[in-house]
N, C-alpha and C positions, 0 to 999 in steps of 0.2 A: 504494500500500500504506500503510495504517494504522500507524500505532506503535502499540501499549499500553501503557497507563500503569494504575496505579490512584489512587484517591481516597478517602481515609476523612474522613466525616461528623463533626467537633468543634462540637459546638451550632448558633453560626451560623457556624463557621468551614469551613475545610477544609484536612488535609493530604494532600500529594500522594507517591508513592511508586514504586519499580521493582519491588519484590518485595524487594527486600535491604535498600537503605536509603532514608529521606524525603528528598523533592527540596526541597520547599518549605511553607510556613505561608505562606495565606491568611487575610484578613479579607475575604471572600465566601461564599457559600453553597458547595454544591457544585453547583447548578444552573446558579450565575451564573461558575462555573467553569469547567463544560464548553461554557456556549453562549460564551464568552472564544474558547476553544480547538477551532475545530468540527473540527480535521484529527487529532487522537487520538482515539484509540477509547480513553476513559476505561470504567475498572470500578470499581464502587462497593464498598469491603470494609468488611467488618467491625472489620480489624486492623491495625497500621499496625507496623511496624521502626523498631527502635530510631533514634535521631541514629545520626549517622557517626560519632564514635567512641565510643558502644558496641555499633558495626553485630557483626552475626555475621560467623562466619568465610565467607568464599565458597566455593562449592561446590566450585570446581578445588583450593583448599588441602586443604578434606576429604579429597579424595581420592588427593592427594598425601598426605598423614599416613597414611591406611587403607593405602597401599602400602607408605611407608620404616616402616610400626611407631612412627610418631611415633619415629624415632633423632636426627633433627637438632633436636627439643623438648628431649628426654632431653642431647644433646650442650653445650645452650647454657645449662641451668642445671646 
């Protein structure tokens, strides 16, 4: 079984990604990127997430918030 990953195009760069936050900045293509790495199943996007810290919130906290009414946001300021 494959992992996927994704990859967005920076000129001749490339950064690399999970969907939530960027794993890495290369100085390769993204051609010379994926034939590096032939056991992911790379996808090419258009958009890339932010660095890690100003990653978004992840999906399980959202939904932890949509249930408490955001009460322990409310709580701590």
């Amino acid at each position: 079984m494959l992992k996927t990953l994704y990859i967005y195009r920076k000129e001749f760069n490339c950064v690399t990604h999970d969907g939530y936050i960027q794993i890495g900045f290369f100085d390769h293509t993204v051609e010379e990127h994926i034939r590096l790495n032939p056991t992911i199943n790379w996808v090419e996007t258009y958009w890339m997430p932010d660095v890690f810290k100003n990653r978004y919130k992840r999906p399980s906290m959202q939904a932890h918030m949509r249930v408490s009414g955001e009460k322990h946001t409310l709580e701590i300021n």
